[in-house]
C-alpha positions in Angstrom: 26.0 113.3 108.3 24.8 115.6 106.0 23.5 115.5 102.0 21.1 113.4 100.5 21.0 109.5 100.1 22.6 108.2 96.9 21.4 105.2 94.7 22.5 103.0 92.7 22.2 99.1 91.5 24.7 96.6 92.0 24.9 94.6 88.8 27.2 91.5 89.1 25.6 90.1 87.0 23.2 87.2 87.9 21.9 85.1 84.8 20.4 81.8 85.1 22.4 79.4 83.0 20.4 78.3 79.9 20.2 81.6 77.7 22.6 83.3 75.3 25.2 85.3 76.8 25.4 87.5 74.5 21.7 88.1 74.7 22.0 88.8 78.7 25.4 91.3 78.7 23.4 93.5 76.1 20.2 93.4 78.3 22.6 94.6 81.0 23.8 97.3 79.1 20.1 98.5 78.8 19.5 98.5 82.1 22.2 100.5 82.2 21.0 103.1 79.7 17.6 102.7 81.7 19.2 103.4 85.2 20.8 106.4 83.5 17.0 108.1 81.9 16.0 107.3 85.4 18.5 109.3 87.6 19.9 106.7 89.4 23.7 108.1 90.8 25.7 104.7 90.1 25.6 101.4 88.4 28.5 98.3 89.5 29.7 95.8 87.7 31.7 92.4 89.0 34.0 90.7 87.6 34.1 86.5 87.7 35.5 84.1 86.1 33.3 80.3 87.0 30.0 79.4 87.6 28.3 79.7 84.7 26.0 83.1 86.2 28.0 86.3 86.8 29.0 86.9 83.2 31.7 89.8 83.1 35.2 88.8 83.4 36.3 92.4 82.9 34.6 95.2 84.5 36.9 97.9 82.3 35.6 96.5 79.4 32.2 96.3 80.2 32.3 99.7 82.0 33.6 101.2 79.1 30.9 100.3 76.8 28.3 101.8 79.0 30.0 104.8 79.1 29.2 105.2 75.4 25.7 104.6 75.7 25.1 106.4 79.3 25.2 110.2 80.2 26.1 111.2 83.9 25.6 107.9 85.8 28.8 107.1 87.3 30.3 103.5 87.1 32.1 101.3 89.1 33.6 97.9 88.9 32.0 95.9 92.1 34.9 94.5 92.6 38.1 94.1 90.3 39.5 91.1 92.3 42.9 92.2 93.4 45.0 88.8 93.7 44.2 88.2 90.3 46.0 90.9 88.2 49.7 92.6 88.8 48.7 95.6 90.3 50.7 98.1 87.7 48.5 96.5 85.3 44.9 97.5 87.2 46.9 100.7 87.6 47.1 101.7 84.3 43.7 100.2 82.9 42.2 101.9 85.2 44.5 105.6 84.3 42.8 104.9 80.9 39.3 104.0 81.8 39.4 107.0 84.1 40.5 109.5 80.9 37.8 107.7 78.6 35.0 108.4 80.5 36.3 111.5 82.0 36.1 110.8 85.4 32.8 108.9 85.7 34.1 105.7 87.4 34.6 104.3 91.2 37.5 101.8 91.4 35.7 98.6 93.5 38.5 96.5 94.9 38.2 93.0 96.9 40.2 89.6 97.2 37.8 88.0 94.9 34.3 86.1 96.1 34.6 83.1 93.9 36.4 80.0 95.0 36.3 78.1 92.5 38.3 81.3 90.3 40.8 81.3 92.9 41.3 77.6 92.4 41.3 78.1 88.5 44.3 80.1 89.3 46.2 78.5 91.9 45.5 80.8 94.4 44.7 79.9 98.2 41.5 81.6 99.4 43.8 81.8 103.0 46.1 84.2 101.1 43.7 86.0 99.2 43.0 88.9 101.6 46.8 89.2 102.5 47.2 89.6 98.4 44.7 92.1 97.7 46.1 94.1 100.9 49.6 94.2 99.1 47.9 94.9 95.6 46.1 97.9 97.0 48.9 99.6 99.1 51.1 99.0 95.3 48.5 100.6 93.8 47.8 103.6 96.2 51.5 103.7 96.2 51.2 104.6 92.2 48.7 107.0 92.5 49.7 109.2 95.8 53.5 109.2 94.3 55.1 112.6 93.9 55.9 114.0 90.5 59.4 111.5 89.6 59.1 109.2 92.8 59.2 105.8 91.3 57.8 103.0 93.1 59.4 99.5 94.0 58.2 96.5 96.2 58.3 93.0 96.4 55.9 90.3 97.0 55.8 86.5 96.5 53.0 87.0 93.7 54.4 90.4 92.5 57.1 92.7 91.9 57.1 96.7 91.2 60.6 98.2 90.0 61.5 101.5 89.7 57.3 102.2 88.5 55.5 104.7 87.9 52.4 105.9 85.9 53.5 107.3 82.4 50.1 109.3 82.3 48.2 110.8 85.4 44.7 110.0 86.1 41.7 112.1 84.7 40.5 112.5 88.1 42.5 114.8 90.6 44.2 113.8 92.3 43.0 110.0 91.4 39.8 108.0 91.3 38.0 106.9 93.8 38.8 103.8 95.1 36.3 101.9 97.4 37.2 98.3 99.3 34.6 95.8 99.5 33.4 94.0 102.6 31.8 90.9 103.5 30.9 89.6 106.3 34.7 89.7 107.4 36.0 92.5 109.5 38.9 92.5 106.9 37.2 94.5 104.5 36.9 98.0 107.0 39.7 97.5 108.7 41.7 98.1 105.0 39.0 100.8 103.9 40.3 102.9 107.3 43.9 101.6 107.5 44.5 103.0 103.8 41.6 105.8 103.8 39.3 104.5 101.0 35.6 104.5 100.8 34.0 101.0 102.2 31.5 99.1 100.0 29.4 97.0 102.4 28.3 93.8 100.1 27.1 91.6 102.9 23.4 92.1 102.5 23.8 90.0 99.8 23.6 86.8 102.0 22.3 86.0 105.1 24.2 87.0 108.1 25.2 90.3 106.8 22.8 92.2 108.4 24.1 92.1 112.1 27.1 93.3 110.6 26.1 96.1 109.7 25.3 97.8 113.0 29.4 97.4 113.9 31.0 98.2 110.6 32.0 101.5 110.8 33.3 101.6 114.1 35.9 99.6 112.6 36.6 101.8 109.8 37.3 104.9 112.5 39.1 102.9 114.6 41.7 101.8 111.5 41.9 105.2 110.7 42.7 106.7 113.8 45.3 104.3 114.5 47.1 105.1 110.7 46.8 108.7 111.6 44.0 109.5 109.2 41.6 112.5 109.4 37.8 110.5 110.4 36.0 108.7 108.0 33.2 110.3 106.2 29.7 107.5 106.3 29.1 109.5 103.0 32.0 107.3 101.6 29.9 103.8 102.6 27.9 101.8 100.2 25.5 99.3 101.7 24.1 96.7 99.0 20.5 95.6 99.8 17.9 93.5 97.9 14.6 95.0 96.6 12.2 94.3 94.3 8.4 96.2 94.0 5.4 96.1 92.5 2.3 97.9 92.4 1.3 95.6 95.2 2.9 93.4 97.8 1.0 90.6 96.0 1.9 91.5 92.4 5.9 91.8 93.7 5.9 88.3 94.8 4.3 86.8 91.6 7.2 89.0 89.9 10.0 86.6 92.0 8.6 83.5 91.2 10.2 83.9 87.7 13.7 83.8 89.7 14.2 83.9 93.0 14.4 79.9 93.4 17.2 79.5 90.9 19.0 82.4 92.1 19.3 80.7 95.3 20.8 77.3 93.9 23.2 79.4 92.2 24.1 81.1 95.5 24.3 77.2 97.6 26.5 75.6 94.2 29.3 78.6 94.1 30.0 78.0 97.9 28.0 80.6 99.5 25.7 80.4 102.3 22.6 78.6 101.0 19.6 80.8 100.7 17.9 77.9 100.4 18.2 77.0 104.0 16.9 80.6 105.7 13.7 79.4 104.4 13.5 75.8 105.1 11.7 73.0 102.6 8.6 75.0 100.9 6.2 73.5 98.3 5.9 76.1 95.6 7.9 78.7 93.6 5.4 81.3 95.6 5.6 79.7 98.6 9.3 79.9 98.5 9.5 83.6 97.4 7.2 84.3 100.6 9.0 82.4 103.0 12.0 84.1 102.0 10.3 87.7 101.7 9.8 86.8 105.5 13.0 86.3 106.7 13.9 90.7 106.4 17.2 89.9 104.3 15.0 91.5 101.2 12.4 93.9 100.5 9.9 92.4 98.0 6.6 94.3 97.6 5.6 98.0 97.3 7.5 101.9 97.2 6.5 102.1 100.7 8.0 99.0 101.9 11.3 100.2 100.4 11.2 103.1 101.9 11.0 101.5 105.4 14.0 98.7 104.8 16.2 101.1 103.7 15.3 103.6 106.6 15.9 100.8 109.1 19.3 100.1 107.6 19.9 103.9 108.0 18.7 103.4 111.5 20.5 100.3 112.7 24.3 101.5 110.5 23.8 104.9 111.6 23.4 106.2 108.5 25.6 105.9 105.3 26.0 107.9 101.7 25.0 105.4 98.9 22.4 102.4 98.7 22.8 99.9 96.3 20.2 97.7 94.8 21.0 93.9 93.9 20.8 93.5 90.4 19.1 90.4 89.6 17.0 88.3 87.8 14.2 87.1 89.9 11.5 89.1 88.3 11.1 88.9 83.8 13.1 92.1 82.3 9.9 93.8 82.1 8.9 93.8 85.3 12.6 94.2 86.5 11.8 97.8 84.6 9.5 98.3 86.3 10.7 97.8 89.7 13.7 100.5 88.9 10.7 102.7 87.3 9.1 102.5 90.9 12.2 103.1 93.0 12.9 106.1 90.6 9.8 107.6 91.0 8.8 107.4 94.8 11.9 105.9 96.7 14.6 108.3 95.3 12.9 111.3 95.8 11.5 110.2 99.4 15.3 110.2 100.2 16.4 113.2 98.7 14.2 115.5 99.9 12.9 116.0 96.4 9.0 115.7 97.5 8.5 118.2 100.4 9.0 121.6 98.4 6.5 120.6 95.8 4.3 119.3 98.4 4.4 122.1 100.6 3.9 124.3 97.5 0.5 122.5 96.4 -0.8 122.7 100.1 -0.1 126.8 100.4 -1.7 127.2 97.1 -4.7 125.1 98.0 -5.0 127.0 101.2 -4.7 130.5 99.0 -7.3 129.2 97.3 -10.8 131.1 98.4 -8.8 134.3 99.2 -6.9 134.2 95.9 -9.6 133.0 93.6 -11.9 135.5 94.2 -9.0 138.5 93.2 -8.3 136.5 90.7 -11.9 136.6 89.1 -12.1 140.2 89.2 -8.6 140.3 87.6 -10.6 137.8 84.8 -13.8 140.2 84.6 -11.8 143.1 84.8 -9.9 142.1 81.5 -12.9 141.2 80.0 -14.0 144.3 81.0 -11.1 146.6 79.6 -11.0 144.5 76.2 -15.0 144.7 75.2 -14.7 148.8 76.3 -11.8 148.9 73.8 -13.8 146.8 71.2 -17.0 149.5 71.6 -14.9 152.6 71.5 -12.7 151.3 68.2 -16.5 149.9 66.8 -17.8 153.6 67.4 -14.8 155.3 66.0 -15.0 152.8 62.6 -18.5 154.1 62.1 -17.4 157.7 62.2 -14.9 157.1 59.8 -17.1 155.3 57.7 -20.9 157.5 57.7 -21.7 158.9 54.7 -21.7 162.7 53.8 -24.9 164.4 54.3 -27.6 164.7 51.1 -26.6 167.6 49.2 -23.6 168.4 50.8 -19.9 167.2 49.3 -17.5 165.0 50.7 -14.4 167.3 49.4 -15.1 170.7 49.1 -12.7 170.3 45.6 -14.9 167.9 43.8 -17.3 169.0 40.9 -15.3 172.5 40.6 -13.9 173.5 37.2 
């Protein structure tokens, strides 16, 4: 695999219940802005619709704000849940988002994480995966249609007759789209059965990880057996949790603010508890170390984030995109300045932004004695050449300036008659 790593932040978002919601979505739009100043390559967005802590029911909406505020980050929605929606409909908000922000958006698909959404809506979580299969083949169907092919299926949930797109996408020959994965094979098998881009979200609980090592095996294996060219890892997001400090020690001060509350959330909307990776702990610190020590997070310096996400890169195989958790387990300010951090040594390590400046400093450095003394002369030498020019221009002024001799005449034509 070749080209540098990408990064981005995976903002679902996670608020603790208790605070204004309007108050959080706008500090989520400024980390947006902030993400943006500070190079990162992509912010997400989920979309939920229970619980009390993800706040965004509508990805488009939000992601189309941001694009106002935000310059060349690109956005994507992380996921739009599939089962919910007729799939003409996601089609053609997401022709118009696509033209609005001219192109700078990644269509995130999945069944939907929430259960108790599903049950809001009637839906069975057992069909969900079958659903968002059928939405997604509609809506590729849509998008990879030939000029005047109309488009027509049939579902228990939906129905497509005689469709099509009224208005092409931005993007040529479509956006992106990208299918999330769990923990559930389901996930890469669809990413290489319809040849989309994977987005791995399973480092977001426990039992993710092991996963990992085997995902994208499947995804070549689905596409060779739909007769699609081989998968490129460049396409595959991994989601992983980090938060830094200027010191290890610092870092988990920073996630005593959050990290406990985030992992309620986590056991109350039907996820695997974090809670019980950790076991019973006395302390809000006590529980951020325990859980710093289990290896499902990185919580401490630049150079600890550096090695988790080069052993993911190492255990995977290697993959195009890292996303960051977005979340709330350290105050806004020093959620700054844990994206500051990244930014500044993390990114670069991974880019290969680091070794030309580095390698430049060193050669000068070793240039030094030879150069420095060449350089002096050069210096002296100037000196040199501008006090000579000073003397001769001094020396010339006072010939200009002398006065004529006693007796004599300045003009031989004054004094005549």
């Amino acid at each position: 695999m070749s080209g540098p790593l990408n990064f981005g932040v995976f903002v679902t978002p996670f608020h603790p219940v208790g605070q204004s919601p309007t108050v959080a979505l706008e500090y989520d739009l400024e980390r947006v802005v902030a993400l943006d100043r500070l190079g990162y390559d992509e912010a997400w967005f989920g979309e939920h619709h229970s619980g009390g802590y993800e706040l965004i029911a509508c990805p488009e909406v939000f992601i189309a704000t941001a694009a106002e505020r935000t310059k060349h980050i690109q956005l994507g929605t992380g996921v739009v849940s599939l089962p919910y929606h007729h799939p003409l409909m996601v089609a053609d908000r997401w022709v118009l988002l696509d033209h609005l922000t001219r192109g700078r958006t990644i269509f995130g698909t999945g069944p939907g994480a929430l259960p108790s959404d599903a049950f809001m809506m009637g839906i069975d979580p057992v069909e969900q995966r079958r659903m968002m299969q059928e939405s997604l083949e509609a809506i590729l169907g849509l998008f990879r249609a030939a000029p005047g092919e109309r488009i027509s299926r049939h579902s228990d949930w939906f129905t497509l007759r005689d469709a099509q797109l009224h208005i092409r996408p931005y993007t040529w020959p479509y956006p992106e789209i990208s299918t999330a994965a769990m923990i559930s094979p389901s996930g890469p098998r669809l990413a290489g059965q319809l040849d989309t881009s994977l987005l791995s979200l399973s480092m977001s609980v426990p039992g993710g990880y092991a996963a990992l090592e085997n995902t994208w095996e499947v995804v070549v294996e689905q596409a060779k057996k739909s007769g699609h060219d081989e998968p490129d890892r460049r396409g595959w997001r991994v989601l992983g949790i980090v938060h830094l400090a200027d010191s290890r020690e610092a870092a988990v001060d920073d996630c005593t603010y959050g990290l406990q509350d985030f992992a309620d959330y986590f056991g109350a909307a039907g996820f695997v508890p974090l809670a019980e990776t950790v076991g019973d702990t006395q302390s809000p610190r006590e529980f951020v170390e325990a859980y710093a020590a289990t290896g499902n997070c990185c919580i401490g310096t630049p150079d600890d984030a550096i090695e988790y996400i080069q052993d993911l890169l190492d255990r995977s195989g290697g993959f195009g995109t890292f996303l960051m958790l977005g979340h709330d387990w350290a105050p806004p300010e020093a959620t700054y300045h844990s994206y500051e951090l990244f930014a500044r040594k993390v990114i670069p390590h991974f880019k290969g932004q680091l070794e030309a400046p580095r390698a430049s400093h060193e050669w000068a450095k070793g240039k030094r004695n030879e150069l420095l003394g060449r350089a002096g002369e050069a210096i002296f030498k100037a000196i040199g050449e501008h006090t000579d020019e000073l003397k001769l221009q001094s020396d010339a002024d006072g010939q200009v300036g002398a006065p004529p001799a006693r007796g004599g005449r300045s003009d031989p034509g004054i004094g005549k008659a």
